[in-house]
VOBA-1610 file (N, C-alpha, C; in pm, whole numbers, padded with zeros to 5 digits, always signed):
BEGIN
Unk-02988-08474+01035Unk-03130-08471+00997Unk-03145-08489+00847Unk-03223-08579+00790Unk-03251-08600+00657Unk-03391-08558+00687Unk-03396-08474+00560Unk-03509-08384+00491Unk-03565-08486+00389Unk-03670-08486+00341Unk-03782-08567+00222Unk-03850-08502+00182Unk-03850-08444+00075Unk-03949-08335+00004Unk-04049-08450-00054Unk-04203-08364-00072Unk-04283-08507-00132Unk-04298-08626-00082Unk-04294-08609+00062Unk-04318-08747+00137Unk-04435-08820+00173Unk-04518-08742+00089Unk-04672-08835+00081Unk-04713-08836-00049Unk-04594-08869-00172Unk-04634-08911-00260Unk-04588-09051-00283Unk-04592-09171-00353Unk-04504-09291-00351Unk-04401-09285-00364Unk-04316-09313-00394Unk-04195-09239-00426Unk-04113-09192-00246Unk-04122-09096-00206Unk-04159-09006-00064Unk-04198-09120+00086Unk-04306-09171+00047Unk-04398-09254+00149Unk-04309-09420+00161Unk-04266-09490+00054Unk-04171-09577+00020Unk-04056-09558+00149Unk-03960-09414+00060Unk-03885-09420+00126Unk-03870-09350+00285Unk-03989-09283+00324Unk-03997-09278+00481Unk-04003-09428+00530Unk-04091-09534+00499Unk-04059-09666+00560Unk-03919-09723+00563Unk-03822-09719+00458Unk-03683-09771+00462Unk-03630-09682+00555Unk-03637-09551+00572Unk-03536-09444+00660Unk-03601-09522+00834Unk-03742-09522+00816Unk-03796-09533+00989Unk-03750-09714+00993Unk-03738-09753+00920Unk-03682-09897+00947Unk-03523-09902+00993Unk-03480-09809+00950Unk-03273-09805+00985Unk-03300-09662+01138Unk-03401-09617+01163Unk-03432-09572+01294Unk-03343-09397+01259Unk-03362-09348+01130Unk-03300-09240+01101Unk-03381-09104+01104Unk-03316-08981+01143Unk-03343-08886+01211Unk-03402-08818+01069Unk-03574-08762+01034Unk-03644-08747+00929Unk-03705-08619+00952Unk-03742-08585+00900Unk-03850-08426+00868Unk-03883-08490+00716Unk-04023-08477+00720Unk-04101-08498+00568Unk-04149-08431+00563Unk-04152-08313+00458Unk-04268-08182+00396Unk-04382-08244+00350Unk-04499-08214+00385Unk-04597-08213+00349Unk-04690-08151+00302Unk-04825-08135+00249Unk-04889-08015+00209Unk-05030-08021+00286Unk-05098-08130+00301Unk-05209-08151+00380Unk-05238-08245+00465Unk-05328-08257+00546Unk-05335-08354+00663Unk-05416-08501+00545Unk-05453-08474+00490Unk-05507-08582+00387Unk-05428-08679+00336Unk-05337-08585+00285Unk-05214-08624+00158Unk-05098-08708+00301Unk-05141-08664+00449Unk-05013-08719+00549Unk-05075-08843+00560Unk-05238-08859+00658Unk-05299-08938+00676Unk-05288-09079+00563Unk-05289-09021+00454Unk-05295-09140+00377Unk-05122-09224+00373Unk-05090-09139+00361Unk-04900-09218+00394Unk-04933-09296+00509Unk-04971-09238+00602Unk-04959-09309+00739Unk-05006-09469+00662Unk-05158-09422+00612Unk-05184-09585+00593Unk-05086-09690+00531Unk-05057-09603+00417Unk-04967-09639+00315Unk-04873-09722+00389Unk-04817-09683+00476Unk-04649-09736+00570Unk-04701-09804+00654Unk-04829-09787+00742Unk-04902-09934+00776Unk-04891-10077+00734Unk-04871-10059+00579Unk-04902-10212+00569Unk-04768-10265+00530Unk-04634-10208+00617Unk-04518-10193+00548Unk-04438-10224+00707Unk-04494-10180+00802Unk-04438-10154+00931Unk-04510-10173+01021Unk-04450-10291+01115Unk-04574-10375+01204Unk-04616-10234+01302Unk-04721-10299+01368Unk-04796-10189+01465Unk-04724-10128+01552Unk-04640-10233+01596Unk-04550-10184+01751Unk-04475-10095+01718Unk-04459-10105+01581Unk-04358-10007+01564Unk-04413-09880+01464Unk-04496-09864+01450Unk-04585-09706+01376Unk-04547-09588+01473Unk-04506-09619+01589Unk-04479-09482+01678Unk-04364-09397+01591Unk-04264-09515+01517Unk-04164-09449+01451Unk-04185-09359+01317Unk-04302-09393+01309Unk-04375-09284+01138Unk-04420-09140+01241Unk-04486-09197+01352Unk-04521-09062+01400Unk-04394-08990+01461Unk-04318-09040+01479Unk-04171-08943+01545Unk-04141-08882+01441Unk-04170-08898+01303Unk-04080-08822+01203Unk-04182-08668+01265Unk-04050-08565+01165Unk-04027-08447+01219Unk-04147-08401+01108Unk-04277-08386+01076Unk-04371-08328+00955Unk-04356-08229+00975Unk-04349-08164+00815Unk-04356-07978+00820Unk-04440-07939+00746Unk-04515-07902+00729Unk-04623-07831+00639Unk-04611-07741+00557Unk-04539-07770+00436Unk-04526-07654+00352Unk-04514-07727+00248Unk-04519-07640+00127Unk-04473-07688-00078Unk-04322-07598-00068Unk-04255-07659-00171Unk-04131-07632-00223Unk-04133-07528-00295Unk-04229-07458-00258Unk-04241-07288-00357Unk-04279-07155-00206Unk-04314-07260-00043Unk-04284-07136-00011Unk-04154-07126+00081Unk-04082-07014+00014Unk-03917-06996+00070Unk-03928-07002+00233Unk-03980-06838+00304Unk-03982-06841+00391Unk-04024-06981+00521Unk-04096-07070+00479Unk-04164-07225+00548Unk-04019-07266+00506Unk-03992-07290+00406Unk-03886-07382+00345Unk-03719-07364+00446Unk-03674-07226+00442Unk-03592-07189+00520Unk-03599-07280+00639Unk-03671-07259+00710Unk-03730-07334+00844Unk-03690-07459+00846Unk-03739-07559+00711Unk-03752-07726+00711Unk-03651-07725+00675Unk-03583-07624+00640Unk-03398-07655+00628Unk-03328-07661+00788Unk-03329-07592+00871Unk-03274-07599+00981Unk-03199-07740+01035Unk-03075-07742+01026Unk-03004-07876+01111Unk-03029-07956+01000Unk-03049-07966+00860Unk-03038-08083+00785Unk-02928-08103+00730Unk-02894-08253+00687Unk-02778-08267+00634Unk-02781-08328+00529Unk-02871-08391+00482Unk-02929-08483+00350Unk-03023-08457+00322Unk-03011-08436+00174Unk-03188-08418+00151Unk-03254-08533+00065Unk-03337-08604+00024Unk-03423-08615-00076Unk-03570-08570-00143Unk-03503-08514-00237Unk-03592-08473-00342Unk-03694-08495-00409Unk-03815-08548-00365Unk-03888-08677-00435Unk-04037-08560-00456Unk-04008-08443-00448Unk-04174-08347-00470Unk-04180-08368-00619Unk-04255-08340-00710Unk-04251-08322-00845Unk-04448-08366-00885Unk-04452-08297-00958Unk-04568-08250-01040Unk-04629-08367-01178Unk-04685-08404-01163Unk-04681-08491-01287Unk-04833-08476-01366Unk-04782-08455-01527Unk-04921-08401-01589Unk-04845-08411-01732Unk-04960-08456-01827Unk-04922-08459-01952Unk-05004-08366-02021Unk-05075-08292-01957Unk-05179-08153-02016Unk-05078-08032-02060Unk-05111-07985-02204Unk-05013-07888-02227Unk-05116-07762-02123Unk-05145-07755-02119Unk-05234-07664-01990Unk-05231-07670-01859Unk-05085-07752-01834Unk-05093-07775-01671Unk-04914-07690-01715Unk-04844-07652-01772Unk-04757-07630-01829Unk-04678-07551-01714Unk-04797-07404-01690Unk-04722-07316-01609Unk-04702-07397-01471Unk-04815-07461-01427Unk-04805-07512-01269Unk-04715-07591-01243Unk-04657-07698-01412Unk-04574-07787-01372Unk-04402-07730-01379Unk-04391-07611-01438Unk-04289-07508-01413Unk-04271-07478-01281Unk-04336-07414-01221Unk-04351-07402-01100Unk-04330-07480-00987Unk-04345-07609-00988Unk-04313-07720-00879Unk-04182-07785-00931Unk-04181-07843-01079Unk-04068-07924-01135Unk-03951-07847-01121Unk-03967-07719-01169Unk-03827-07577-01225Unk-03826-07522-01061Unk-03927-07424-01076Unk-03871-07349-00943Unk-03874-07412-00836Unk-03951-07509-00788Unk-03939-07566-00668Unk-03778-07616-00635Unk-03759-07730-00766Unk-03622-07776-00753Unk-03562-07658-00765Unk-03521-07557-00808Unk-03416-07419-00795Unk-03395-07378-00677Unk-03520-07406-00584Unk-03579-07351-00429Unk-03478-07437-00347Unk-03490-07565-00386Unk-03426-07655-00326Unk-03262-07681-00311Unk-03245-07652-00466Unk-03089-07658-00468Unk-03037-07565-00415Unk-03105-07430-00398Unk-03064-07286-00340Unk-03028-07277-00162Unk-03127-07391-00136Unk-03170-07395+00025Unk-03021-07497+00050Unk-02986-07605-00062Unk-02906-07696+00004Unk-02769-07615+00000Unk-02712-07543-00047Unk-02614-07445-00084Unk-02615-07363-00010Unk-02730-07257+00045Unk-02688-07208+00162Unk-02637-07277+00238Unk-02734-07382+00285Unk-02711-07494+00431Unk-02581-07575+00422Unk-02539-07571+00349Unk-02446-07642+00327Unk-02469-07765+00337Unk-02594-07848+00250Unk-02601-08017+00275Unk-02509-08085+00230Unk-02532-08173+00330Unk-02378-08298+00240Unk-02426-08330+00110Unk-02564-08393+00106Unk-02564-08428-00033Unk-02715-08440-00063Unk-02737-08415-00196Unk-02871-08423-00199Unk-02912-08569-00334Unk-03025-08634-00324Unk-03024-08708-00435Unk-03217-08663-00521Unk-03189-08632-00598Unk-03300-08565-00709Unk-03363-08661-00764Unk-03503-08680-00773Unk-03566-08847-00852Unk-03619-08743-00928Unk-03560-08775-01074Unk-03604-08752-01202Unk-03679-08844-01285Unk-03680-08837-01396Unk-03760-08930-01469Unk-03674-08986-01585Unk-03738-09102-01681Unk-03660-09118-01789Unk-03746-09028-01871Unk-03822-08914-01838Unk-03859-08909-01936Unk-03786-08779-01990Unk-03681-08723-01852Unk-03607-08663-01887Unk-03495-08669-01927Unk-03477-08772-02009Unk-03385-08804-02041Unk-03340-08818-02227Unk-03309-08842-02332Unk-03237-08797-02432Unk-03316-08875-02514Unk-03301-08868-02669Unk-03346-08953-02727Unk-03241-09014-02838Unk-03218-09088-02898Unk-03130-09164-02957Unk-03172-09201-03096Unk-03188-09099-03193Unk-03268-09149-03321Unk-03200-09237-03416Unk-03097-09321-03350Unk-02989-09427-03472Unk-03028-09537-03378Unk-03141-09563-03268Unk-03107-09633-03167Unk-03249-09679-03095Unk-03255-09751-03082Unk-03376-09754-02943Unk-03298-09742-02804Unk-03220-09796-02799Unk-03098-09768-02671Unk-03083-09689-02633Unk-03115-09637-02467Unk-03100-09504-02373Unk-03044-09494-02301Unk-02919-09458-02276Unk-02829-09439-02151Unk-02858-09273-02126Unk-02763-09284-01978Unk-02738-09177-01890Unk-02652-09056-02014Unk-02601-09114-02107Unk-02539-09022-02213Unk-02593-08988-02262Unk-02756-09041-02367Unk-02797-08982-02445Unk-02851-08819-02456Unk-02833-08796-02514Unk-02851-08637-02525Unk-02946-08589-02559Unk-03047-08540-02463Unk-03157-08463-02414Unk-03194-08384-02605Unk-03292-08367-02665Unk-03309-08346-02810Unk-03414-08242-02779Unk-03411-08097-02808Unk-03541-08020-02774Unk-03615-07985-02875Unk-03539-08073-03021Unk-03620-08023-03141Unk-03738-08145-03173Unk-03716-08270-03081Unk-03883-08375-03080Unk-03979-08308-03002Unk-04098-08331-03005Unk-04188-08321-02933Unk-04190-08381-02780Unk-04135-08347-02714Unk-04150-08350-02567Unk-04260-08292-02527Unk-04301-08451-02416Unk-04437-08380-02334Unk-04382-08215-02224Unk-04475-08194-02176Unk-04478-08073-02072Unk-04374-08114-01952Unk-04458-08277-01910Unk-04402-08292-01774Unk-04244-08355-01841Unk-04224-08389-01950Unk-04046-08442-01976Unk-03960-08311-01988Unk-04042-08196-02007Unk-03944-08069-02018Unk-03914-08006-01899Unk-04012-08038-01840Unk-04030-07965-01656Unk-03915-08058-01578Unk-03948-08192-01642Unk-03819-08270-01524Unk-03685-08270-01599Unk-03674-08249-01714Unk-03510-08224-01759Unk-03499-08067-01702Unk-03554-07957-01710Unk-03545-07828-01664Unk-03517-07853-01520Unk-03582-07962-01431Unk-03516-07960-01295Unk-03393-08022-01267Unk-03385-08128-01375Unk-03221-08151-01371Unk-03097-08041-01390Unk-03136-07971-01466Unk-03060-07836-01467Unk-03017-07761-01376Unk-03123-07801-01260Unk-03122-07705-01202Unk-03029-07774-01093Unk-03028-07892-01082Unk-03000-08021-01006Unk-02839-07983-01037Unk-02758-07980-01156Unk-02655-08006-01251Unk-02578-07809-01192Unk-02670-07754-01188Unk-02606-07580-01172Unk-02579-07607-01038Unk-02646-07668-00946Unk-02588-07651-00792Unk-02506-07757-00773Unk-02469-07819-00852Unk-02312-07927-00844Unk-02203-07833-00896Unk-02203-07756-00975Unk-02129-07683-01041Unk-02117-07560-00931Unk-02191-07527-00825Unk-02206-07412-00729Unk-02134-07501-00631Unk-02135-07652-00596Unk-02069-07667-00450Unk-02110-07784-00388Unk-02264-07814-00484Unk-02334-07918-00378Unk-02261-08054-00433Unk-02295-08195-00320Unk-02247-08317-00356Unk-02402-08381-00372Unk-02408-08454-00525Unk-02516-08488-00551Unk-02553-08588-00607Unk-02722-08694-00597Unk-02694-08759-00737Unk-02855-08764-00772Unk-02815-08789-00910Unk-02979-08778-01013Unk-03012-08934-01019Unk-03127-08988-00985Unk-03169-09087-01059Unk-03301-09091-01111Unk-03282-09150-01226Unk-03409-09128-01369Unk-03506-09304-01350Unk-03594-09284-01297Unk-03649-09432-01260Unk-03763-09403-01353Unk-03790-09563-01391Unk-03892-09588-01527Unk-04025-09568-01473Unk-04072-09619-01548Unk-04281-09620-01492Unk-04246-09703-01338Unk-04265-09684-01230Unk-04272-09718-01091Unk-04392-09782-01046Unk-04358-09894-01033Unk-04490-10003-00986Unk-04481-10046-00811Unk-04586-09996-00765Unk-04579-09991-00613Unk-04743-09936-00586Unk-04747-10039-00447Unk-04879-10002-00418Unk-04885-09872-00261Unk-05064-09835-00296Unk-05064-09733-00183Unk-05150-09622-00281Unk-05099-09559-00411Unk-05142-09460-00482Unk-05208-09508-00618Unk-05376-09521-00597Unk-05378-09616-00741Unk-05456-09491-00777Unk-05460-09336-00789Unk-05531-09279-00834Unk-05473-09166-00946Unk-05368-09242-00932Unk-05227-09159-01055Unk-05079-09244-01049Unk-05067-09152-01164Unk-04936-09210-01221Unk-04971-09350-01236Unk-04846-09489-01271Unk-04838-09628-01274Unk-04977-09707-01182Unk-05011-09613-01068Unk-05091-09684-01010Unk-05253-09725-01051Unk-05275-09589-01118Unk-05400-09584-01216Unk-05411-09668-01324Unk-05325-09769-01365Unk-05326-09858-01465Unk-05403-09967-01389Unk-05361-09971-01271Unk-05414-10094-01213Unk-05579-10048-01188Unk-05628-09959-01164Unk-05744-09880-01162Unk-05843-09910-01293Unk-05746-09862-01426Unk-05789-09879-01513Unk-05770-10054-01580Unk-05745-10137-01572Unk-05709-10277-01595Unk-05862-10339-01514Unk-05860-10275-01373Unk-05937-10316-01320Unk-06106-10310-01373Unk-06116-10202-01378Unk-06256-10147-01490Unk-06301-10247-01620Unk-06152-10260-01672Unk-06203-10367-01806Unk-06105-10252-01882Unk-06020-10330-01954Unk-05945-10192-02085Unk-05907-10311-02205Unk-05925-10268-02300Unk-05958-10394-02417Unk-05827-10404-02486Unk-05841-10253-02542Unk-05709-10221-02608Unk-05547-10153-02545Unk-05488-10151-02609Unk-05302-10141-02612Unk-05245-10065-02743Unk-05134-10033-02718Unk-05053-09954-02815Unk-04923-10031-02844Unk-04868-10002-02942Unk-04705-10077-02958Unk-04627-10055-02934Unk-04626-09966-02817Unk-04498-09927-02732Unk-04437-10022-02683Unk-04267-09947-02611Unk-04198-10000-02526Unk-04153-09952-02442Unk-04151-09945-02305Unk-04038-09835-02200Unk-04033-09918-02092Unk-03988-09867-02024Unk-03880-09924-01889Unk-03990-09904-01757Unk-03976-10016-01666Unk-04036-10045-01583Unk-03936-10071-01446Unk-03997-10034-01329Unk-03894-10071-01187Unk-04022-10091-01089Unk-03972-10175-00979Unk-04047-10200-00861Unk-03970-10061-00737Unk-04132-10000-00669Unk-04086-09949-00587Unk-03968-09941-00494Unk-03972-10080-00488Unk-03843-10084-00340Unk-03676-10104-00391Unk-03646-10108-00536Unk-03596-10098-00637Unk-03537-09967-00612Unk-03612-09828-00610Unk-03617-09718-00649Unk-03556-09702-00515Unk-03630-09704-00373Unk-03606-09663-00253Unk-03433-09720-00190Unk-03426-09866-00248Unk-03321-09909-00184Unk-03212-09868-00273Unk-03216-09837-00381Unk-03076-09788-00487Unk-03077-09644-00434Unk-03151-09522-00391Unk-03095-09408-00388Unk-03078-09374-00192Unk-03160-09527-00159Unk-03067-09510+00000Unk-02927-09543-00001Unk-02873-09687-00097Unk-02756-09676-00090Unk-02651-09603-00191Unk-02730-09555-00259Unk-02672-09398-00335Unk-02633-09257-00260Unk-02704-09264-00168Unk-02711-09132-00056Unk-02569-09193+00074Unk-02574-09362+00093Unk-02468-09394+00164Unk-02354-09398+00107Unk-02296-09393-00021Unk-02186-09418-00084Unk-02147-09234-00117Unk-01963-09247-00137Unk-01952-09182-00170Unk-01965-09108-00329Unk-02064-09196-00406Unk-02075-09168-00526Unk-02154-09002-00485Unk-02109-08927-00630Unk-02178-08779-00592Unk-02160-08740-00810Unk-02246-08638-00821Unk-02235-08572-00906Unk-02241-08676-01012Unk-02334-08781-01040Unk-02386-08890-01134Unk-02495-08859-01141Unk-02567-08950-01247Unk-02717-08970-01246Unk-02735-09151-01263Unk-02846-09170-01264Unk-02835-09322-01320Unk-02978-09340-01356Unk-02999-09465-01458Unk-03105-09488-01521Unk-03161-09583-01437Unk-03315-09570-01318Unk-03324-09715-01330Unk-03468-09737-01370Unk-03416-09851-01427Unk-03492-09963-01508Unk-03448-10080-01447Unk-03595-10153-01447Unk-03547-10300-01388Unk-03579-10427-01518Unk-03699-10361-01571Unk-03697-10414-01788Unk-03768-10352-01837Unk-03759-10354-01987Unk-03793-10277-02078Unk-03920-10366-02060Unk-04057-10321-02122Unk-04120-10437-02142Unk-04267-10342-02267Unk-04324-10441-02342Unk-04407-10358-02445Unk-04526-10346-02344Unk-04597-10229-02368Unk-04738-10218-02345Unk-04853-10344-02302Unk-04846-10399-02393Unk-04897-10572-02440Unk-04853-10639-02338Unk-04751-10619-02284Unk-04662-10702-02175Unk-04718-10654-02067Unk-04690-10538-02006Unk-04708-10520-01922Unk-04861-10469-01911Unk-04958-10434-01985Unk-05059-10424-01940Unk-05147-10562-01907Unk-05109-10740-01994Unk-05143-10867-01957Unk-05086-10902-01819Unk-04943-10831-01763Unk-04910-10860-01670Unk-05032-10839-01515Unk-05086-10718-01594Unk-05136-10612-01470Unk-05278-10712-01438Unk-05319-10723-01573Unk-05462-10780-01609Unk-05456-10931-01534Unk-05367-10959-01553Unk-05384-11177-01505Unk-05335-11147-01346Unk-05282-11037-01304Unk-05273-11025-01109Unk-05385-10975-01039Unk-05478-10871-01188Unk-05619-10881-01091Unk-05730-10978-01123Unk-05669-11082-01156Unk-05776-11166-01239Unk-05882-11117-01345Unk-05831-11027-01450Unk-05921-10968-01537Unk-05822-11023-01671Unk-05966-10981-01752Unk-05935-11012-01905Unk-05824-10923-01930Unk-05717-10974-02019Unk-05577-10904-02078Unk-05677-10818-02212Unk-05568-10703-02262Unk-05612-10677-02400Unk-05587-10734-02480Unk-05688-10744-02585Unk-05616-10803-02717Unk-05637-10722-02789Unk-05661-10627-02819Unk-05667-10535-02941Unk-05579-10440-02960Unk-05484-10444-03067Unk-05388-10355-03060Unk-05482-10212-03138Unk-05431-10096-03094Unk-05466-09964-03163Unk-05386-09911-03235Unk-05404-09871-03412Unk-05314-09813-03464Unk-05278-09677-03428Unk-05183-09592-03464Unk-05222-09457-03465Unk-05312-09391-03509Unk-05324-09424-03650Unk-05465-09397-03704Unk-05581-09367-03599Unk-05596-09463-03525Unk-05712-09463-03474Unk-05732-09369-03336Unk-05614-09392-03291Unk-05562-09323-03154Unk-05547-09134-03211Unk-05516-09122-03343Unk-05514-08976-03356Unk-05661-08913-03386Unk-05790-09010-03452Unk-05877-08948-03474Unk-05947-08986-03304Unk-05911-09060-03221Unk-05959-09051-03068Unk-05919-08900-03013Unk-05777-08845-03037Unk-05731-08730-02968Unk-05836-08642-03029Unk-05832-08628-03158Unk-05918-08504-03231Unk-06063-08519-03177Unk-06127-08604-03161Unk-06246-08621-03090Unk-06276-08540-02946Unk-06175-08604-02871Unk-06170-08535-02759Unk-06133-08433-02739Unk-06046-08350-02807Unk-06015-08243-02792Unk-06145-08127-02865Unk-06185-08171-02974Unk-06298-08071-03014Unk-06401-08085-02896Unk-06415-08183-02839Unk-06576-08230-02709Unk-06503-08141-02624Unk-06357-08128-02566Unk-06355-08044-02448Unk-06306-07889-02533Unk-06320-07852-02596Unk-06365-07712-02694Unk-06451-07678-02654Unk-06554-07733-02701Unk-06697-07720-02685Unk-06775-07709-02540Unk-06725-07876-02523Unk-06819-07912-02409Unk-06719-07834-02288Unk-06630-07862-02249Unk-06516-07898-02120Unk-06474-07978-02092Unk-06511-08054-02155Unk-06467-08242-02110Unk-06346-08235-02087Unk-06343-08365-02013Unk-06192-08379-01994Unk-06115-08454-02072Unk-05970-08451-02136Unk-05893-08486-02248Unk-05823-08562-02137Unk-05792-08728-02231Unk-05690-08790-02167Unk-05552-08812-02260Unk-05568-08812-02364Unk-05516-08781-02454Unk-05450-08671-02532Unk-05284-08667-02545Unk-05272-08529-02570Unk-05169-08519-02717Unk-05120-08469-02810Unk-04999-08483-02863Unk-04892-08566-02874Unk-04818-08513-02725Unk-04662-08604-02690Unk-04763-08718-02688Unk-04876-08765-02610Unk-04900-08907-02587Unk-04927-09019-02711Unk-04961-08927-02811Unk-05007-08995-02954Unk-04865-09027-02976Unk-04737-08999-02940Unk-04590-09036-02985Unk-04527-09180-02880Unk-04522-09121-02800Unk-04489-09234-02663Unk-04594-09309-02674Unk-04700-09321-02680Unk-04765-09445-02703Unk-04708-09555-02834Unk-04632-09502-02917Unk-04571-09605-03042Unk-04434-09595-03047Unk-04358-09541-02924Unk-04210-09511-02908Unk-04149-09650-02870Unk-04049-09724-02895Unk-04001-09839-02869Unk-03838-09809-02824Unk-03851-09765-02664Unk-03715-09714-02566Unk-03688-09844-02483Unk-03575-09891-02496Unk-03500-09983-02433Unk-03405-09902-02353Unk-03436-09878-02221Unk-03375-09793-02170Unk-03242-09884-02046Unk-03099-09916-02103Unk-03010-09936-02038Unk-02960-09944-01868Unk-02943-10026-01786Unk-02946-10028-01658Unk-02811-10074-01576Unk-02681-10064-01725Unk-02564-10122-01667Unk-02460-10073-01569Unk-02490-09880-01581Unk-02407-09824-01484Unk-02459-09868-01306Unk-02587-09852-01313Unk-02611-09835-01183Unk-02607-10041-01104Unk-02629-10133-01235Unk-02607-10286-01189Unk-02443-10258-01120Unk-02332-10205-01227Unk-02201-10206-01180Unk-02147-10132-01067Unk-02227-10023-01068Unk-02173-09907-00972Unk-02230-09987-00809Unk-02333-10053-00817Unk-02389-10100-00643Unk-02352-10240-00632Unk-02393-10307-00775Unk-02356-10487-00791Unk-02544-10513-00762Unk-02624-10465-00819Unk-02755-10446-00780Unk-02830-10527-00887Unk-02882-10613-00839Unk-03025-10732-00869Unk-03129-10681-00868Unk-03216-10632-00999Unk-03371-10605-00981Unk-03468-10697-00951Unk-03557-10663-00896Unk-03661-10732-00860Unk-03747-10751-00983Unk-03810-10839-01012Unk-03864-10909-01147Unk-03971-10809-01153Unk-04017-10769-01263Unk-04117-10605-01254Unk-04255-10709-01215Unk-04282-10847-01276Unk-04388-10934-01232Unk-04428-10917-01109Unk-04341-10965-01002Unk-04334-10988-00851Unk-04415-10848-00808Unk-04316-10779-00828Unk-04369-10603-00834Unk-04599-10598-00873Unk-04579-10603-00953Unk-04697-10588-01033Unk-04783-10696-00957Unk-04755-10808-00914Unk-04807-10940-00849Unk-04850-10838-00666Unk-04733-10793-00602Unk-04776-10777-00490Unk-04873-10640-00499Unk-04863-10532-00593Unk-04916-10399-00631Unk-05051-10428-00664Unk-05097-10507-00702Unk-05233-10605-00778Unk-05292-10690-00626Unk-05277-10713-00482Unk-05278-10764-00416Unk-05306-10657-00316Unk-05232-10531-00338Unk-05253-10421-00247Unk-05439-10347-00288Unk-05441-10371-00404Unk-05561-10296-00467Unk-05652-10370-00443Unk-05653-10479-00491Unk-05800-10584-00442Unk-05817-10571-00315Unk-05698-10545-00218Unk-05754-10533-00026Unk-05829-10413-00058Unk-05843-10286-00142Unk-05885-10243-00088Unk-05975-10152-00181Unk-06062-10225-00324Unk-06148-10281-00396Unk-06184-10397-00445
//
């Protein structure tokens, strides 16, 4: 029995279609009939009709990765897990909650696979938990995690779950970490990568001079299915399928929904007296801040984040992040 924590988030919903396509024995945790319903659709447009009976055979359990007693239960008879629950928020005010799902949930998890004795578990982290390299723009699986920069909330919550990931390899478990870039895949355009296309769509003028790493969903799903089939254990890997600037990839997003690209670059300057704005209006008012600190940094960070262990370790061809962004831009117009 393979377990899927977070299986109605992208990430989760992805890879229930690859598992019900190889006809493999599933339980997906869930939290609401909303958050299921919408996967269902999601894997609809992924898995012909005749065959949707196989989304409904999976084993659904209804619980979060914080309650033990439910959790115990969705452990029963498993032998693999994936890890794909996680919290995502760049609010220093979402801080404690994202402790709570990122830290203890994963602790919950590694604890449950160690009793049970799973064969192996594989953990989807982030790059954003990952190191920084100040002689370098260059990011490998080596670089070394720095706690004296300003790290957002959610990059401390997902290196803190790697920890936790890293203590139950050291306890017994067989495991592996992979750190996947901004994730372009359709189904969820109301967060994370998917909300760009949301926002592109609206009209967005301006850009920043960033750089970071980009992957196509099925990228993500098919490297840690055949990560979970190999005997590789106790690694992590970076994936990235390309680095690409802001500018890049937000013209990419813009010319697949047929909308105007940005042309206006934003200095910091301008982007720091935007944060101070907003932050005194939600003082005052309550408004809501989209803008936070860490983001005034990563918006002008230029990370070329490395992809050679995991090309060598499978012999693995990315999918062009375009193609990606081309079919993700195709999913949204069906359905605005």
């Amino acid at each position: 029995m393979i377990l899927v924590t977070g299986a109605t988030g992208l990430v989760g919903t992805h890879l229930l279609v690859q598992l019900i396509k190889e006809k493999k024995n599933v339980r997906a945790l869930y939290r609401t009939e909303t958050k299921k319903e919408h996967a269902q659709k999601v894997a609809s447009r992924y898995i012909s009709e005749e065959n949707m009976h196989l989304f409904d055979a999976i084993d659904w359990f209804k619980t979060d990765i914080n309650d033990i007693p439910l959790l115990v239960e969705a452990f029963e008879g498993v032998t693999h897990v994936y890890h794909c629950a996680a919290l995502i928020s760049f609010n220093p005010k979402d801080y404690k909650e994202l402790r709570k799902v990122n830290i203890d949930g994963t602790a919950n998890i590694v604890n449950l696979c160690l009793s049970n004795r799973v064969k192996k578990l594989c953990h989807v982290s982030s790059i954003a938990a990952l190191g920084e390299n100040i002689a370098t723009s260059e990011i490998d699986e080596n670089t070394e995690w720095n706690p004296e920069i300003p790290n957002s909330v959610y990059a401390i919550t997902k290196y803190g779950a790697e920890m936790e990931v890293w203590r139950g390899i050291h306890e017994g478990i067989d495991a592996v970490i992979v750190n996947p870039g901004i994730i372009i895949g359709a189904g969820f355009f109301d967060s994370g990568s998917g909300f760009l296309f949301k926002r592109m769509y609206a009209g967005m003028k301006y850009y920043t001079a960033g750089v970071t790493g980009y992957i196509a969903i099925d990228d993500v799903v098919a490297i840690m299915n055949q990560l979970m089939n190999r005997n590789t254990v106790n690694e992590r890997y970076v994936l990235v399928g390309e680095n690409l600037s802001f500018k890049e990839a937000f013209g990419l997003i813009a010319r697949a929904l047929n909308k105007q690209e940005p042309k206006k670059e934003v200095s910091l300057l301008v982007l720091k007296v935007v944060y101070h704005i907003q932050y005194v209006s939600h003082l005052i008012f309550r408004t809501r801040q989209s803008i936070f600190r860490s983001s005034l940094r990563t918006a002008f960070l230029h990370r070329n984040y490395k992809n050679d262990k995991i090309k060598q370790a499978l012999d693995y061809s990315f999918i062009p992040v375009e193609r990606s962004i081309k079919e993700t831009a195709t999913a949204f117009l069906e359905v605005h």
